[in-house]
Residue frames as a rotation matrix with the C-alpha (Angstrom) as fourth column:
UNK 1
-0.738 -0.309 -0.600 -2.16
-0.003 -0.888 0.461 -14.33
-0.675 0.342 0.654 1.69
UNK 2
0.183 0.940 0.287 -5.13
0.277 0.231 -0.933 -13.29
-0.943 0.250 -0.218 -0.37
UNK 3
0.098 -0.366 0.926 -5.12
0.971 0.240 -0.008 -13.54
-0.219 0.899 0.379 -4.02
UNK 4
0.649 0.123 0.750 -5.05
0.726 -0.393 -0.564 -9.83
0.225 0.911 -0.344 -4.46
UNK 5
0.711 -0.703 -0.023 -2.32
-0.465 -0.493 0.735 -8.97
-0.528 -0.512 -0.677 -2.30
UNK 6
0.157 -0.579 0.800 -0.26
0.481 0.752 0.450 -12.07
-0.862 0.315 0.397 -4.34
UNK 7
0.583 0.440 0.683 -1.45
0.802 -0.446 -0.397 -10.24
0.130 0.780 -0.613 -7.50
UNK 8
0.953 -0.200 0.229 -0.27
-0.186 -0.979 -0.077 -6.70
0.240 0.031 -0.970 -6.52
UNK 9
0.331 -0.926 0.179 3.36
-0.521 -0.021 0.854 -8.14
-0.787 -0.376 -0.489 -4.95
UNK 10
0.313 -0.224 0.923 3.82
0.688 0.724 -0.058 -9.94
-0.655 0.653 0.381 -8.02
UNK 11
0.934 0.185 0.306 2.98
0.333 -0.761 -0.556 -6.93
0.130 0.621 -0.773 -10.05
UNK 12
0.876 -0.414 0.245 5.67
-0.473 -0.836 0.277 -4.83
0.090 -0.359 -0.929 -8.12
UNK 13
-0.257 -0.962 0.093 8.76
-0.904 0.274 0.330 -7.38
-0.343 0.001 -0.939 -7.13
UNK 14
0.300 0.127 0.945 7.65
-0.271 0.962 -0.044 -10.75
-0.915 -0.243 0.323 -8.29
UNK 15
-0.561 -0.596 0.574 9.41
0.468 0.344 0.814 -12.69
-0.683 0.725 0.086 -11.49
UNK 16
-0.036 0.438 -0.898 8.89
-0.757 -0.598 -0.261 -11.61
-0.652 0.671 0.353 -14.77
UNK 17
0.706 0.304 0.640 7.82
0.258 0.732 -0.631 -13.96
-0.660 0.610 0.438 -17.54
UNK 18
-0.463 -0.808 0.364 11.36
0.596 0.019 0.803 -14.59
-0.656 0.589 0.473 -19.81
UNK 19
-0.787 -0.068 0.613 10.65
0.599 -0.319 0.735 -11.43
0.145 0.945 0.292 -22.63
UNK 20
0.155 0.814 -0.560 8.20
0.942 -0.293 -0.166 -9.94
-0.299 -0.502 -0.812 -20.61
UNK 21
0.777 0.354 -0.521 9.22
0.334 -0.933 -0.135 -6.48
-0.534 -0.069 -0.843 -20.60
UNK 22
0.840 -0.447 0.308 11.59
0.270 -0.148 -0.951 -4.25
0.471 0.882 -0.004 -23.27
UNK 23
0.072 -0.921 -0.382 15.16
0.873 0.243 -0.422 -3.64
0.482 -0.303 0.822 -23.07
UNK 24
-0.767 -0.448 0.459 16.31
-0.029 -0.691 -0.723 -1.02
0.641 -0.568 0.517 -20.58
UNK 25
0.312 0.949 -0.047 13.30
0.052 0.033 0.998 -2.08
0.949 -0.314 -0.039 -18.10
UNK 26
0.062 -0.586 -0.808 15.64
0.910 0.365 -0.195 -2.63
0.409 -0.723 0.556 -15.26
UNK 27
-0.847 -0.528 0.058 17.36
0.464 -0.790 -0.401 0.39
0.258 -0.313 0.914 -15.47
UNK 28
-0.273 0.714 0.644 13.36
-0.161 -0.694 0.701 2.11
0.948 0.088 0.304 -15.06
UNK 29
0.768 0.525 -0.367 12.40
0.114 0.452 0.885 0.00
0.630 -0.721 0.287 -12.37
UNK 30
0.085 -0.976 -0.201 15.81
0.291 0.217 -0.932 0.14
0.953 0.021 0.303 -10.56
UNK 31
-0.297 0.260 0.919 14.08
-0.697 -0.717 -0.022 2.85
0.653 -0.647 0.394 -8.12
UNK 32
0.678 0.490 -0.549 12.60
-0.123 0.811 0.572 -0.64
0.725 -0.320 0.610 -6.42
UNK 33
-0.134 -0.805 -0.578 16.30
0.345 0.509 -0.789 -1.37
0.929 -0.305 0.210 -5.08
UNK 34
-0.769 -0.463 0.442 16.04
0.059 -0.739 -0.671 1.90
0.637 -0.490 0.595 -2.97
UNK 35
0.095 0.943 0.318 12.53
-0.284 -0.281 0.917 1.74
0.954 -0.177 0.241 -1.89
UNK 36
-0.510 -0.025 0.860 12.11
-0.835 -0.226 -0.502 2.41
0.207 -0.974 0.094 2.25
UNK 37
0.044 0.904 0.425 9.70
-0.938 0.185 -0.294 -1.01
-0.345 -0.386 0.856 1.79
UNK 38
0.431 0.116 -0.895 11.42
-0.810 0.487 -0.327 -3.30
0.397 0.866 0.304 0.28
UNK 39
-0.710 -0.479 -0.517 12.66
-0.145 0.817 -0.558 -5.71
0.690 -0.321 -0.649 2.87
UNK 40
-0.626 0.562 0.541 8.98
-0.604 0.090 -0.792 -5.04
-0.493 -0.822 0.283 5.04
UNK 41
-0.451 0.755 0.476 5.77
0.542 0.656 -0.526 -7.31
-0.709 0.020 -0.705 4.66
UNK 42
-0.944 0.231 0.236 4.17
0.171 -0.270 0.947 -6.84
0.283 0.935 0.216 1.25
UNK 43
0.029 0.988 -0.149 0.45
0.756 0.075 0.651 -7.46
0.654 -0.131 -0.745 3.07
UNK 44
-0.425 -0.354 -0.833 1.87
0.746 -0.659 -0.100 -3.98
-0.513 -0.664 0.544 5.46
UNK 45
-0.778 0.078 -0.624 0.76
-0.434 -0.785 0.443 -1.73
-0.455 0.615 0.644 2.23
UNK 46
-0.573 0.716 -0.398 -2.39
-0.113 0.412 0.904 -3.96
0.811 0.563 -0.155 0.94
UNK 47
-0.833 0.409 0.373 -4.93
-0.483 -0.209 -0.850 -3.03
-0.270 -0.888 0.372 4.02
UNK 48
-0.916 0.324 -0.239 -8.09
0.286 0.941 0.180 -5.28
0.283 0.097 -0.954 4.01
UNK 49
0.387 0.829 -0.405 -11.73
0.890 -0.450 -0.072 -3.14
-0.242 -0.332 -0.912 4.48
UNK 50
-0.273 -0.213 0.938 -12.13
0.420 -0.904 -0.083 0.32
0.865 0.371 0.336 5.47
UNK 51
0.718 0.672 -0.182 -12.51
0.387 -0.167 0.907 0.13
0.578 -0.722 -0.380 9.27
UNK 52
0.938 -0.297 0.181 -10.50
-0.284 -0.354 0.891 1.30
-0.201 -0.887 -0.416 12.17
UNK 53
0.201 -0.875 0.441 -7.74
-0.103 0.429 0.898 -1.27
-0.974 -0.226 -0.004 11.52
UNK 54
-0.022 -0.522 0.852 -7.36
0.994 0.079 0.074 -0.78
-0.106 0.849 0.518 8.14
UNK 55
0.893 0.077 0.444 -7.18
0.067 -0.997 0.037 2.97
0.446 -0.003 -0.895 8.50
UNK 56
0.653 -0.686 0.320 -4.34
-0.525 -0.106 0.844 2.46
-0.545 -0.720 -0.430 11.18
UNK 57
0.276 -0.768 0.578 -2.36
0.631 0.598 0.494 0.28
-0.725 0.229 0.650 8.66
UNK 58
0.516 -0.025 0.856 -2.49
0.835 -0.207 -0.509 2.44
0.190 0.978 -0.086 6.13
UNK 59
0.917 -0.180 0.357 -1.31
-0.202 -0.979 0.024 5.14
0.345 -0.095 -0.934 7.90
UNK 60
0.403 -0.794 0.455 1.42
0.045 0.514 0.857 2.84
-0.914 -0.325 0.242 9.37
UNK 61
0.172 -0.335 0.926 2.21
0.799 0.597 0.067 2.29
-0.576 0.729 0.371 5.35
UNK 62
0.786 0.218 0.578 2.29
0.335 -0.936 -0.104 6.06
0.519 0.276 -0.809 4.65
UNK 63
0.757 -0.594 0.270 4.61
-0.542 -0.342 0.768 6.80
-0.364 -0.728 -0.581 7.20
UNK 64
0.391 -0.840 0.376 6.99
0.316 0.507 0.802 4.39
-0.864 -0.195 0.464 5.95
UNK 65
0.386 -0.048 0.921 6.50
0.895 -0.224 -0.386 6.36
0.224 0.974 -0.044 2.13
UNK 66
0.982 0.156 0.107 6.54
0.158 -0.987 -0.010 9.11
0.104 0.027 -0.994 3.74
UNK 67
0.731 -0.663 0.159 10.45
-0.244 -0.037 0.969 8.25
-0.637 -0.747 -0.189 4.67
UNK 68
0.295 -0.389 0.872 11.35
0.685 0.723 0.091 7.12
-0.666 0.571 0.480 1.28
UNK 69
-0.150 -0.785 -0.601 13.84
-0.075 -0.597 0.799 8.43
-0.986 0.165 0.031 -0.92
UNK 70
-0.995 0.094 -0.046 12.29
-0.020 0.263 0.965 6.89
0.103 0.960 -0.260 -4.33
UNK 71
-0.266 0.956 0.123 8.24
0.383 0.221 -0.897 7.66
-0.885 -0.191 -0.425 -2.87
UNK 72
0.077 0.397 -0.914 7.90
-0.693 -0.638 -0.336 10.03
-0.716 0.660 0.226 -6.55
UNK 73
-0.849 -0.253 -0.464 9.32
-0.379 0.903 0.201 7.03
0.368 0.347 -0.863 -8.46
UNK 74
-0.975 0.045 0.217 6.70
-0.123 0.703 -0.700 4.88
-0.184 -0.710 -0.680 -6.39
UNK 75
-0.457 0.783 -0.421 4.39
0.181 -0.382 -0.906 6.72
-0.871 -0.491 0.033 -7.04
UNK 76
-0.437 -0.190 -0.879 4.51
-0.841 -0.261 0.474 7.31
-0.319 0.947 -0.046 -11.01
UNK 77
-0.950 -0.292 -0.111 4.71
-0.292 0.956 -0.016 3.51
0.111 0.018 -0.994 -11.14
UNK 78
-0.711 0.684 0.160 1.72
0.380 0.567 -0.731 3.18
-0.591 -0.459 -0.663 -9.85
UNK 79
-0.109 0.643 -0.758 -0.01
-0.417 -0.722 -0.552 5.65
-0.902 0.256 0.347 -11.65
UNK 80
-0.150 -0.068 -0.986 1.15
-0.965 -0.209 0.162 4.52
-0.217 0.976 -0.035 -14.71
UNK 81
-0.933 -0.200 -0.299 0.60
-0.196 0.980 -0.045 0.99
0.302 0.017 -0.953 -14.02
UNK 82
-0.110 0.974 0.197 -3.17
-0.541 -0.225 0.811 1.82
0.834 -0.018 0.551 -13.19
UNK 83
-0.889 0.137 -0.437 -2.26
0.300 0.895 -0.330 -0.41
0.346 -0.425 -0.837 -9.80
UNK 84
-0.193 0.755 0.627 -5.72
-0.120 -0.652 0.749 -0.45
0.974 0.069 0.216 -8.27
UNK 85
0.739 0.664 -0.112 -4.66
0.102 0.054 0.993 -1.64
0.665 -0.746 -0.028 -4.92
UNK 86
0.149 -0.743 -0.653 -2.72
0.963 -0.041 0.267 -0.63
-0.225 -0.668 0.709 -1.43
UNK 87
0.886 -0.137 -0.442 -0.81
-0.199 -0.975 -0.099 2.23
-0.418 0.176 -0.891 -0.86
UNK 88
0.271 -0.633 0.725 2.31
0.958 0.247 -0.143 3.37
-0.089 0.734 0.674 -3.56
UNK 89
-0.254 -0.131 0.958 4.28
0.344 -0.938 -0.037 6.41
0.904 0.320 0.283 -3.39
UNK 90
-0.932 0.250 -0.261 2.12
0.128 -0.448 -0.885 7.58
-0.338 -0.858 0.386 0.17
UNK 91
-0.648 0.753 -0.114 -1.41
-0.761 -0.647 0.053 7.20
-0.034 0.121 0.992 -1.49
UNK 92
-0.336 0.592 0.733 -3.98
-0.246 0.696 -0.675 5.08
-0.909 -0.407 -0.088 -1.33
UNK 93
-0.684 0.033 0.729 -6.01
0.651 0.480 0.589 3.37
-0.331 0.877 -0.349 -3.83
UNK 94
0.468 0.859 -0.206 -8.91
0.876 -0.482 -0.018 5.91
-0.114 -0.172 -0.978 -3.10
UNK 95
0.000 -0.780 -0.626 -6.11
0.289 -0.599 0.746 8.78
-0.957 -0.182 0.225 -3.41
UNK 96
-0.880 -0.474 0.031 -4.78
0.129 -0.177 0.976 7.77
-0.457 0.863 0.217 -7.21
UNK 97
-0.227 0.703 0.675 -7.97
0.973 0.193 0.126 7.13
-0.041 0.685 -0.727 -8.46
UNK 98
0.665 0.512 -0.543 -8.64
0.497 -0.847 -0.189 10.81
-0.557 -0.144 -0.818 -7.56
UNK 99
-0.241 -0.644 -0.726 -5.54
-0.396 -0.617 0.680 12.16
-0.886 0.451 -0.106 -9.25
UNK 100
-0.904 -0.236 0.357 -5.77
0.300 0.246 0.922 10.06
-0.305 0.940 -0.151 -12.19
UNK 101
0.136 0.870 0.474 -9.61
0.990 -0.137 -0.034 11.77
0.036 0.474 -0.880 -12.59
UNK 102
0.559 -0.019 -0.829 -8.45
-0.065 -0.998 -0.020 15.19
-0.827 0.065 -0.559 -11.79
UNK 103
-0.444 -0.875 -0.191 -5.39
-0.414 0.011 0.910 14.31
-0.794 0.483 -0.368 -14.58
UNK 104
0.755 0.643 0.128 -7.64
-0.053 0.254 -0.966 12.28
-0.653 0.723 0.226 -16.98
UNK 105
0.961 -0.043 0.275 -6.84
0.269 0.387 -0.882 11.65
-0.068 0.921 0.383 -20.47
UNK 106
0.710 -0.689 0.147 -3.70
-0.696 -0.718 0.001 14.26
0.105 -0.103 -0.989 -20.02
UNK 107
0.066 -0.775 0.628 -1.90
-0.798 0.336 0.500 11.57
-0.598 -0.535 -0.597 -17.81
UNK 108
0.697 -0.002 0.717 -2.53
0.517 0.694 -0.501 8.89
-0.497 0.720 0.485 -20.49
UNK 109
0.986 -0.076 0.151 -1.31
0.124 -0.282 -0.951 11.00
0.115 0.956 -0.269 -23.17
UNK 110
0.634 -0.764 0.116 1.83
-0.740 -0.644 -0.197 12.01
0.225 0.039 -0.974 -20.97
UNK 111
0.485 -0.315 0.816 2.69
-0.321 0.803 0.501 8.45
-0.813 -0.505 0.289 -19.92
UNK 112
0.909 -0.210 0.359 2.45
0.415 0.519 -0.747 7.00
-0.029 0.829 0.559 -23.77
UNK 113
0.951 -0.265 0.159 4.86
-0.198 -0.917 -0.347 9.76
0.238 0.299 -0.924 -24.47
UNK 114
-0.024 -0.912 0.410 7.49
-0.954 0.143 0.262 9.10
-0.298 -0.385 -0.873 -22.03
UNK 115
0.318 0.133 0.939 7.23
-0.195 0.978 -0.073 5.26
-0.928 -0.160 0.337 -23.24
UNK 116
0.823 -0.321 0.468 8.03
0.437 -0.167 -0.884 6.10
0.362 0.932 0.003 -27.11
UNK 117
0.801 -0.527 0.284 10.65
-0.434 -0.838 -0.330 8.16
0.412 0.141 -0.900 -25.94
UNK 118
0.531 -0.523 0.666 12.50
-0.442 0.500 0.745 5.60
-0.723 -0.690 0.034 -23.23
């Protein structure tokens, strides 16, 4: 497994350092339980290039977002977690990066927000 697939599955389901994150983090993240991906291969959603066969996985990993019941949840997450690799939600990395420039500063400002408020 390459270090930046370890990295990104860590990010998403792997332990948390003890005090890591504030109280009521669970209950945010909870959407995880439900996720359509959460008993498949973590390296299924972390494609490797940009040829032929990593086109065909990704779309293999899309299809399985596309079936999920928590893909808007997924998909937030990522955003707001700047993740910068795999697909999350049904988008690539080449996907968010485009929303979060069409959204810009905006989506900053509206994340912080909902974080003071939680």
């Amino acid at each position: 497994m390459s270090y930046l697939i370890r990295r990104a599955q860590l990010q998403v389901w792997g332990p948390k350092p003890a005090g890591a994150e504030p109280p009521g983090d669970g209950e945010r993240l909870a959407w995880r339980l439900d996720a359509a991906c959460k008993h498949l291969p973590t390296e299924l959603f972390f494609p490797v290039g940009h040829g032929p066969g990593a086109q065909a996985q990704t779309n293999v990993a899309k299809a399985v977002c596309g079936a999920c019941s928590v893909r808007a949840e997924c998909l937030n997450y990522a955003l707001g977690a700047n993740a910068q690799y795999g697909v999350f939600g049904g988008m690539s990395e080449e996907e968010r990066r485009e929303v979060r420039r069409r959204l810009g500063h905006r989506y900053e400002l509206a994340a912080r927000r909902l974080e003071e408020s939680a």
